[in-house]
N, C-alpha and C positions, 0 to 999 in steps of 0.2 A: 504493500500500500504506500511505504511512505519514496520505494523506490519510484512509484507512477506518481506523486505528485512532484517528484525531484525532475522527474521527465517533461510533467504538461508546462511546470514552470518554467524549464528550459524554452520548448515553444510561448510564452508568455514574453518570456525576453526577445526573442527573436522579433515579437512582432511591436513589444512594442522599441524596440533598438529599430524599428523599419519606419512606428508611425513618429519617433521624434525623429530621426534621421530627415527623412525625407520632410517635415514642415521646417527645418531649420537653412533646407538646401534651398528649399524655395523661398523663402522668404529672402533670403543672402541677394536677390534679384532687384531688390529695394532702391538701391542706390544707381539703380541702372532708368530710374524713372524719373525725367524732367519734367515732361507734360502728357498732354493727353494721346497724341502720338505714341509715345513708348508703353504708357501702360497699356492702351485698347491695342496695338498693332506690332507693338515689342521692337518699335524703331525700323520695322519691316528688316531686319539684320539677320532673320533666320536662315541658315542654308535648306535646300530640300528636302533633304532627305529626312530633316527633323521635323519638318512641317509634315509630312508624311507621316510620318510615324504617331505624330499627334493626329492627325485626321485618322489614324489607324486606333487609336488609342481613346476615342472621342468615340467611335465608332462601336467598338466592343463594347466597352461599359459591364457594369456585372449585373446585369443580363443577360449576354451572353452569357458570362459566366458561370453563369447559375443556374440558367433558365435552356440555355443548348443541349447541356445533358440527359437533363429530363426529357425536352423534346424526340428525341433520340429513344431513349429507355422506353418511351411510353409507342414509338412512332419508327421512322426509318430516319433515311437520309433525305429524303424529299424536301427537309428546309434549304437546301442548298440550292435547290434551283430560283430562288428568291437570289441568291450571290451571282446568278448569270446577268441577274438584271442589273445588279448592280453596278456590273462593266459598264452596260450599253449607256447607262446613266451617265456617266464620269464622260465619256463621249460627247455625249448631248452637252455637260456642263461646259467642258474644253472648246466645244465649235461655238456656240449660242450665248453662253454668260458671262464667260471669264475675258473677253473684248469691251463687254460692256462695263464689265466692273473694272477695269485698267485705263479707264478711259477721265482722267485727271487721277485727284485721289478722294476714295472714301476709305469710310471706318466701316461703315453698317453696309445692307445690304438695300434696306429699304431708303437708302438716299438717292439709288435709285428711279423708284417708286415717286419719289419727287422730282427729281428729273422730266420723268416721263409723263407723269397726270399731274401732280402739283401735292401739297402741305398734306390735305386730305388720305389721298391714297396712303401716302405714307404712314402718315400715323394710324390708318385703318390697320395695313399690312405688319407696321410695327406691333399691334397691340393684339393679332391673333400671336405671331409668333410669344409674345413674352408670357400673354394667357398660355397654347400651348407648349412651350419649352416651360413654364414652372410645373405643369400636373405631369409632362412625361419625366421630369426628372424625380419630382415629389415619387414616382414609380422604382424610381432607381435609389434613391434614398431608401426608401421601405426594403429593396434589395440588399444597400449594405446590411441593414437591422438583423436581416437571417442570419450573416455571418460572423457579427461581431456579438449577437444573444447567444450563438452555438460556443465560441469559445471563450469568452468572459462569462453566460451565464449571466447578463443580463436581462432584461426585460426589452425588447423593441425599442420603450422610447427613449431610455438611456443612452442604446446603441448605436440610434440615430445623431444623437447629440455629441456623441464621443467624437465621431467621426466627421460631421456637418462643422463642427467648433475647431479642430485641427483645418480641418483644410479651408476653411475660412483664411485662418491667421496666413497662410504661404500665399494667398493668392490676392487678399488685401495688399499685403504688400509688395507680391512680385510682379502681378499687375499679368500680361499676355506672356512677358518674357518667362515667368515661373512657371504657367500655364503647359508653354510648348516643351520647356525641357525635361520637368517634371514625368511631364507625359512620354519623354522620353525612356527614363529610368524605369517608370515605373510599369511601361510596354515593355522593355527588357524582362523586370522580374515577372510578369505575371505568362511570357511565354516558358520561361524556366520553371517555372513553376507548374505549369500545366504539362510540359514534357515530364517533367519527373514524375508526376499525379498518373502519366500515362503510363509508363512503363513498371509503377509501384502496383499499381490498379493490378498490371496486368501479371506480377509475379504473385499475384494473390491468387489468381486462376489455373488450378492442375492443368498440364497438358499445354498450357501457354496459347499461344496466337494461333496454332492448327484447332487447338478444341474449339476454342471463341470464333474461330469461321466456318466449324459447323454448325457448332449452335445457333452460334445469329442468322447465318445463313438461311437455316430452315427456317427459322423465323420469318424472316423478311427482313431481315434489320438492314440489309445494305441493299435495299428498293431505291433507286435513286430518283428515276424521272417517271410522268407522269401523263403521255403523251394525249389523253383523252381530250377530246376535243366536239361529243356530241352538242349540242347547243339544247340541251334538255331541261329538265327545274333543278340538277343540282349541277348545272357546271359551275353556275356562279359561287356556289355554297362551298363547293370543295376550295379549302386556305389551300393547300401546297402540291398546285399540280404543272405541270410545265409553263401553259401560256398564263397561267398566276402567279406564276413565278418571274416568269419574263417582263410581262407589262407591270404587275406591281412593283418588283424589285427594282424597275427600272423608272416607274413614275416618281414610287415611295423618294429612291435615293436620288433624283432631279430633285423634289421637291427641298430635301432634307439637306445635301450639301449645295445647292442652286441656290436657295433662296431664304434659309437657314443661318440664324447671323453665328449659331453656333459654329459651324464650318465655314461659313463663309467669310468667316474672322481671319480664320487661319489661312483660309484661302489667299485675302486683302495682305496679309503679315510676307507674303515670301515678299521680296527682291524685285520679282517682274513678274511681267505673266507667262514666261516662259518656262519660269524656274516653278509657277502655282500649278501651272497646268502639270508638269512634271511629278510636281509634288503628290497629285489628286490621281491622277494614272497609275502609279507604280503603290500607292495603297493600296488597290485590287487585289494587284497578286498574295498581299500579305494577309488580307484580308479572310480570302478563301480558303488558304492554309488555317488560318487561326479558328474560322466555324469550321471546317473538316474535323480538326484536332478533337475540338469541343465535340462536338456529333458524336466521333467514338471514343471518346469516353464515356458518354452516355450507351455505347453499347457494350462495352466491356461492362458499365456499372449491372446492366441489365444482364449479361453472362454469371457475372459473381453471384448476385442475389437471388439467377433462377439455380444455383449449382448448391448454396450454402442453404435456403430456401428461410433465410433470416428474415425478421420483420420490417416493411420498407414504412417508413416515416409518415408520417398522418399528410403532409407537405411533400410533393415530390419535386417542389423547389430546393429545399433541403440533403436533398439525397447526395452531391454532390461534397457540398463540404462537410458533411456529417463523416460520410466514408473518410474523407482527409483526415479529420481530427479526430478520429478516431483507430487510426489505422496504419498511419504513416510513420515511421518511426521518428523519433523525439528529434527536435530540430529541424528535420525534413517537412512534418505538419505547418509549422509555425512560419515557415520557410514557402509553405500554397497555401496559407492562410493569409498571409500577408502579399501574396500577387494577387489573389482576388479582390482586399483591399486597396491594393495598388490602382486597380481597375477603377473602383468605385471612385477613388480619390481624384483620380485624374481625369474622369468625366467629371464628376462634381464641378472639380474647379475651373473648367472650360464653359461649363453652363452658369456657370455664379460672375464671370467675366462677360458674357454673350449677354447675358440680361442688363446687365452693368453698362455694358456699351451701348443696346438700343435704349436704357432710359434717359440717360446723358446723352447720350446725340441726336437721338429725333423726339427726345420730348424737351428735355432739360436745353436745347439748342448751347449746350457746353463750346462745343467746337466753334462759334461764332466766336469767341471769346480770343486773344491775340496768343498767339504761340508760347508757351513756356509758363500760363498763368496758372498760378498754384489753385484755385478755386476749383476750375474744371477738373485739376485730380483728385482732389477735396471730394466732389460732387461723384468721380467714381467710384472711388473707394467707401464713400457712403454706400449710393446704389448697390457696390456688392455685399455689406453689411445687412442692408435690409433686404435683397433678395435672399438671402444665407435665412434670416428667419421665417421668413416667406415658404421655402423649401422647408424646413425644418416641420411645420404644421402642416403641409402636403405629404407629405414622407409617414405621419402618422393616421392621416384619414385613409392611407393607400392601400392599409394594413387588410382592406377586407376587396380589396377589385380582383381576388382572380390569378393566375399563372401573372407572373410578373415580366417574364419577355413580351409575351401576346398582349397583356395590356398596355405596355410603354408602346408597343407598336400601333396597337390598336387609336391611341390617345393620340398618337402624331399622325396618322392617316387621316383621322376625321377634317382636321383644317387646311393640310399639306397641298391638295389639291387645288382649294381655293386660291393661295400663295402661288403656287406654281401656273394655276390659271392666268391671273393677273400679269405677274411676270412676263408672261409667255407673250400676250396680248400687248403688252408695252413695247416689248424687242421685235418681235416679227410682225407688229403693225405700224399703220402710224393714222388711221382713219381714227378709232379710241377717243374720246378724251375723259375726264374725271370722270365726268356723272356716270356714263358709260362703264367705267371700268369696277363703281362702285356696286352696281347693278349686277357686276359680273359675280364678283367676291359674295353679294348677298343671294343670288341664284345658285351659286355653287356651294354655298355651307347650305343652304335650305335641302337644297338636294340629297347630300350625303347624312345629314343630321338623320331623312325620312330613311336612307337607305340602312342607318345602322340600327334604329330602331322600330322599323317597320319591315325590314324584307330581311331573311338568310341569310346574301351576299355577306362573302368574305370579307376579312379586312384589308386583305392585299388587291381587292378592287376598289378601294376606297380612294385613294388617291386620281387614278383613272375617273374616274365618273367625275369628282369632283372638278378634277382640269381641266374636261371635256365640255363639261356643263359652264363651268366659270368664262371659258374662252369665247364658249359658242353665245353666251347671254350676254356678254360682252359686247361680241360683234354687232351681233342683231340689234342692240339697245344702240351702239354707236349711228344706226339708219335714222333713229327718231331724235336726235340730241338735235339743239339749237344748230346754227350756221354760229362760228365763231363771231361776237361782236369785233369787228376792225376799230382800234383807236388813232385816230384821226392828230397825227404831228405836225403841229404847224410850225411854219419859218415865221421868223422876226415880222413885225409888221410892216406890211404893205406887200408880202409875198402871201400866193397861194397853196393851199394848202395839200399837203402829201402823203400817200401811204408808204410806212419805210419798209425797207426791203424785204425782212420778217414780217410776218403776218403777226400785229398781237394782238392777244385777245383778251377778254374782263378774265377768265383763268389765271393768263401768267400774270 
């Protein structure tokens, strides 16, 4: 007895030598912060391959973490084909956005959005994102809570606060610069750590990797694609079947890194747009390794528990680091408990930066403010203080919505569409204007709102419908809008009067 608590404390140390570690590295970022430039975009000075790795790192979240093995355990490989769409996404961003967003400088993505319709639009488009990204994160908050009740043995809302109150303090102070590196480190540990989880998993299992690919085998476990395509009453219902995989993985992730200030932070942070577009391409590849990875381990977990025929967890969110901390030897546990935290931490404080920078720049109008003024940082580091408690009370109401990947998904599909509609209708038109575009966003959440609560339909068509409806209600509403009023310049007196070369209108 007193040798296994000599042991859990070892993993104890380990994790928490990872959570001071890691708030002290980030914070160190502090003095790297002049103005609002450097905290919201980290002086754009990041090389790619780090911006990468943080959009890789942004991306995962623990959810994945937590939430991919169960899907797996309970299911096949079928979520993977939601990762093929994800390619074609990053495509569509590289040809279509990442021009537009290079084109002087922003911070947000929705300054845009004012560019193109005017004040209006944007603050529309700003305040689904900031509504949406605090309830999907408040999802992922609720997710650390699993992992940090399983090994301190707290209670959820404790274990949310442990963790929301640390990574608070690195990211008040490191500002985007702590954000990107951070996420660097701590994408490092949490693939080291999920490798080791893999091959630990896997010397738990007699017979090793031949038994595990009979077994899952016969099962179904490695069902990959889903090629049906009848047009009957459940295609739209089936979540993970090829063409739902294709179109939403590919709508979802236009929507999310396109138009998304979370990503599109990181996106605005490289160097050029050479170096952005670079950045957002070559995260694929890492990407689809890391849900591979994730997948079977959930089927390995599913091999062990049908072999040892042990009791699986009331929570199959759980099952994943329950087994770690339970099972892994001393130090090694403490060592994948603290990469899944790694995970959590380093989304966290991507989304506590993202919210930070759309309330200060397209509400708080900060950025008007003269280069280098201490207020406007003032004003950020606030905004990320009160979004941190913001989260903090989301993270605890979460505690009852359901599978936790499928809901943070679910939560960002519902408005995604809308965002991505407008967007769309701004860049590859130019007939639009405000009224029109606001008519779009309001036809395309009406849309999708009926579609989640009154029909089947999957959530990975959620985004599609919503785009399609947003763009198309758009166009058509843009037939009935006023003629632009022309205002009328006049020369000095005794000359007559001129329209100047631009067309302006009572809008601009």
């Amino acid at each position: 007895m007193l040798k296994g608590a000599v042991m859990r404390y070892l993993d104890l140390g380990v994790i928490l030598a990872y959570l001071a570690g890691i708030t002290w590295f980030g914070a160190r970022f502090r003095r790297h912060q002049k103005d609002l430039r450097d905290y919201l975009l980290g002086g754009r000075t990041a090389p790619w391959w780090a911006i990468s790795l943080s959009i890789v790192s942004a991306e995962t979240s623990t959810l994945t973490i937590v939430g991919t093995p169960a899907l797996s355990f309970t299911g096949d490989l079928g979520f993977l084909q939601l990762v093929f769409g994800y390619l074609l996404a990053r495509i569509v961003i590289s040809v279509v956005f990442l021009p537009q967003y290079f084109r002087g400088e922003m911070f947000t993505a929705y300054e845009l959005m004012r560019r193109r319709f005017g004040e209006s639009v944007r603050k529309l488009t700003a305040s689904i994102f900031l509504i949406t990204r605090a309830l999907a994160e408040g999802v992922r908050v609720f997710a650390i809570s699993l992992v940090v009740s399983i090994v301190l043995g707290t209670n959820e809302i404790w274990s949310i606060i442990v963790i929301v109150l640390l990574t608070l303090v690195y990211t008040f102070e490191g500002g985007m610069t702590a954000v990107i590196w951070t996420d660097v480190v701590q994408m490092s540990l949490y693939v080291v750590g999920a490798v080791v989880s893999f091959f630990v998993i896997l010397g738990h299992i007699p017979g090793g990797w031949t038994h595990v690919a009979a077994v899952a085998g016969t099962a179904g476990k490695f069902h990959l694609f889903d090629f049906r395509f009848a047009l009957d009453s459940q295609f739209f219902s089936r979540t993970y079947t090829f063409w739902a995989g294709l179109a939403g993985g590919c709508f979802l992730t236009t929507a999310s890194h396109g138009t998304d200030q979370l990503m599109v932070q990181r996106l605005l942070s490289a160097r050029s747009e050479r170096q952005s577009r670079t950045a957002l391409l070559t995260s694929w590849a890492v990407i689809f390794l890391q849900f591979s990875l994730f997948l079977f381990i959930g089927i390995l977990l599913f091999v062990y528990y049908r072999d040892t025929r042990l009791p699986l967890p009331s929570d199959l969110d759980r099952i994943y680091p329950e087994f770690l901390w339970r099972n892994l030897p001393p130090g090694v546990a403490g060592l994948t408990i603290a990469a899944i935290l790694a995970a959590a931490m380093a989304n966290l404080s991507a989304a506590l930066n993202s919210l930070a920078s759309t309330t200060v720049v397209d509400f708080l109008r900060a950025r008007s403010r003269p280069a280098g003024d201490g207020h406007s940082l003032r004003l950020a580091r606030g905004a990320t203080v009160l979004w941190g408690l913001v989260l903090l009370g989301i993270g605890i109401l979460a505690r009852r919505w359901g599978s936790v990947l499928e809901a943070g998904l679910t939560i960002a599909s519902i408005p995604s569409g809308a965002l991505l509609g407008v967007f769309l209708l701004g860049v590859l038109t130019k007939k639009p204007r405000q009224g029109a575009a606001m008519v779009g966003v309001a036809a395309g959440l009406a849309a999708i709102l009926y579609v989640r609560f009154r029909t089947p339909v999957a959530f990975t068509w959620y985004v599609l419908i919503g785009t399609t409806v947003t763009f198309c209600a758009g166009w058509v509403a843009s037939w009935f809008q006023k003629p632009p009023e022309e205002v009328l310049v006049r020369e000095p007196v005794g000359g007559p009067p001129y329209l100047p070369p631009r067309r302006t209108t009572a809008e601009d």
